[in-house]
N, C-alpha and C positions, 0 to 999 in steps of 0.2 A: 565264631564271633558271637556276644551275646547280642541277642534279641534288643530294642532301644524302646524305651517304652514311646512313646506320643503321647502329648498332650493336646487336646482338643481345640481351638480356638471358635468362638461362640460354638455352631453348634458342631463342628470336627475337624480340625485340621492336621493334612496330611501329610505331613516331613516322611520321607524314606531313605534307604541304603540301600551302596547298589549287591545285588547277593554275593554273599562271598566276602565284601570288601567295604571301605571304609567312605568311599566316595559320597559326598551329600547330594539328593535331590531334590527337583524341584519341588514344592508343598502345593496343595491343592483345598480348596473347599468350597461348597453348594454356589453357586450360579442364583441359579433359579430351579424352584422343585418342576417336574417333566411329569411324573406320575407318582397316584400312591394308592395304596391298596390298604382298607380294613376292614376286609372280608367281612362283607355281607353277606356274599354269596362265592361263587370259584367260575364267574361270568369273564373272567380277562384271563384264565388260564387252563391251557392245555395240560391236561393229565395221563403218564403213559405209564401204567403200572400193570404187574404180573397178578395172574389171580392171587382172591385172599386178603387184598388189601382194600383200604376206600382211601380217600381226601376229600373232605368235608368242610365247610366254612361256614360260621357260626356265632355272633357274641365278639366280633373284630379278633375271633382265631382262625386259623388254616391249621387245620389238625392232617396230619399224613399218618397213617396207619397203616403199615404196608409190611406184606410177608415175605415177596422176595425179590424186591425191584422196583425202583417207583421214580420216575422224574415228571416233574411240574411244570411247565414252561409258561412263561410270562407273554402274551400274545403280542402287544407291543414290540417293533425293533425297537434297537435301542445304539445308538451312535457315541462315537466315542467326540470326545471328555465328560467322562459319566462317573458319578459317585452313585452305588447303591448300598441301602440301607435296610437292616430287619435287626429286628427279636426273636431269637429261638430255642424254645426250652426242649432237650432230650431228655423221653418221660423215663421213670423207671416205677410203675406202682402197682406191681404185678397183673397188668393187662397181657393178653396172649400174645405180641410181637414187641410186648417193653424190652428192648438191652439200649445198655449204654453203647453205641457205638453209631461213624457212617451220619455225619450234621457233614452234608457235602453239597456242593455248589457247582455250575456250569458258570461261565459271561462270557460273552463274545462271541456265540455259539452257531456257525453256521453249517449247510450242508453241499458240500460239494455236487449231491447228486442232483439237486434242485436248478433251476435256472437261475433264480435269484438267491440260493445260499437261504431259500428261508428253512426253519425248523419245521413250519407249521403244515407247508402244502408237502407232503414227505413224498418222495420216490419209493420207499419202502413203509409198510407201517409197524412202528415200533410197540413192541410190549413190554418195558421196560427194564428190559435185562440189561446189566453192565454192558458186554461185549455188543452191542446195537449201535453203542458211540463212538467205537471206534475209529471209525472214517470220518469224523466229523473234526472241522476247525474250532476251538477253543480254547477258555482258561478253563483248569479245572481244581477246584482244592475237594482230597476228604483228610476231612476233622475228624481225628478218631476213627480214624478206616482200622480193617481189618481186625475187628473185634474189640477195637479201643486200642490198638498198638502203635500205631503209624498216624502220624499227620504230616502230608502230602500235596503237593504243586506239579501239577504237570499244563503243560502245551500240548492237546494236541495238533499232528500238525497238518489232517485230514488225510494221509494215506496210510494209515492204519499203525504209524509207529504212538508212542505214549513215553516221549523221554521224561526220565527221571534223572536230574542232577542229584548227588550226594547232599548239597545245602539245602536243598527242597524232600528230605525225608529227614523231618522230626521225630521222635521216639521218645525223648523226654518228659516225665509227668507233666510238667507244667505245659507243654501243647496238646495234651491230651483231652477228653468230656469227664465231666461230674455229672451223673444223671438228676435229672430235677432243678438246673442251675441256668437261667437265665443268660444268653450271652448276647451282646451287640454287635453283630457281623457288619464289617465294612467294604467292598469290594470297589476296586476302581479300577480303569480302563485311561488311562490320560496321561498325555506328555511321553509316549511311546514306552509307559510302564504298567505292568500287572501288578496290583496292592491287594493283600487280605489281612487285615486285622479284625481283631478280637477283641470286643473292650476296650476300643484305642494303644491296642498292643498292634506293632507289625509280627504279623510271622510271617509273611514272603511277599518280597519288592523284584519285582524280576524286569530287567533291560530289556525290550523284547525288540531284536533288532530288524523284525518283519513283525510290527504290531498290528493285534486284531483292534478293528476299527468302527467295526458295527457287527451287531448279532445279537443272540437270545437270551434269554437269562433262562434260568432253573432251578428250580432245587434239584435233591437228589439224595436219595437214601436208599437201606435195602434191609428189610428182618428192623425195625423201630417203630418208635410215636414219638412224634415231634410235631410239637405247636409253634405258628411261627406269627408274630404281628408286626404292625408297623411298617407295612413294606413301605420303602420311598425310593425313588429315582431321583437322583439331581444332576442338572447340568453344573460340571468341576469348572473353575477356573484354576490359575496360579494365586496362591494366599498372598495377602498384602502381610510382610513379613513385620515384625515390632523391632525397630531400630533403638528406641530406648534404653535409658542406662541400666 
């Protein structure tokens, strides 16, 4: 089924499909903003990366420069009906961990092994290697994983499984990265659905019929340089639809 572009309504509005299939749902846009971030500094987030790499904040960028494993965590929980929002360019200008590849994302992120599922107070401490999150409850999309081949939706579903449906593994140029290209990531959590768009494009609307309700955000990457601005948090409601001729 092709992809439906969206159109914005003031500042995003969120019509979706349910995956696989044709059914319409409910729309969603900003509440009221909850937080926002333009890095000053990297004072609201936890950083868990393997040697070799930094994250730095700067001039309202989050630079992630990382050699082989890096996740960000937004220290704020975050409760659902949430709209989150960023800017994020994957660099390509022959710096020593530039590839186009791996603009990837955590929400709803909790931990089983914690008392409260938080990310922050950890039972274990992570160095940012992929297999670390295993066990953990989450959405997760990579954009241009595996070397720019694959873009990717998984749940996980904290005991260490990582389903991948067949509609949730993209491969076509057009869900792929342009290195050096600006993109507008939209992620939401509301109305018992997982949303990731791109530019006001859906690439994956997913029914989740035991929805994640509160948790972590993150970034996430592994071997890149990615600038990210603009972070925002909003509380989603349901869009007031335009009945109009």
């Amino acid at each position: 089924m092709r992809t439906r572009r969206l159109f914005l309504l003031a500042l995003f509005l969120l019509p979706g499909v349910q995956s696989g299939g044709a059914q319409a749902t409910p729309r969603f846009e900003p509440a009221e903003l909850l937080f926002q971030d333009d890095f000053a500094d990297t004072a609201r987030w936890l950083v868990e990366q393997r040697p070799g790499g930094t994250v730095t904040a700067h001039d309202g960028v989050l630079v992630i420069d990382d050699a082989g494993g890096c996740t960000v965590w937004f220290r704020p929980e975050l409760t659902a009906p949430v709209i989150i929002t960023y800017e994020a360019t994957v660099l390509n200008r022959g710096g020593p961990h530039d590839r186009v590849s791996d603009l990837n994302c955590f929400w709803m992120a909790t931990d089983p092994a914690t008392p409260d599922g938080s990310m922050l107070a950890m039972a274990v401490k992570r160095t940012g290697a992929l297999a670390e999150y295993d066990w953990l409850r989450l959405y997760y999309v990579g954009c241009g994983g595996n070397s720019n081949t694959t873009t990717r939706f998984r749940r996980y579903t904290g005991t260490g499984e990582r389903p991948l449906l067949p509609e949730h593994d993209l491969q076509a140029a057009m869900f792929l990265l342009r290195g050096n290209q600006t993109y507008r990531l939209t992620l939401v959590a509301a109305g018992g659905r997982a949303q990731y768009l791109r530019d006001g494009e859906v690439f994956f609307d997913y029914a989740d019929p035991q929805p994640l309700t509160r948790g972590w955000f993150g970034f996430r990457t592994v071997h890149s340089r990615i600038e990210i601005k603009h972070f925002r948090v909003w509380r989603a409601r349901p869009a007031v639809r335009d009945h109009g001729p």
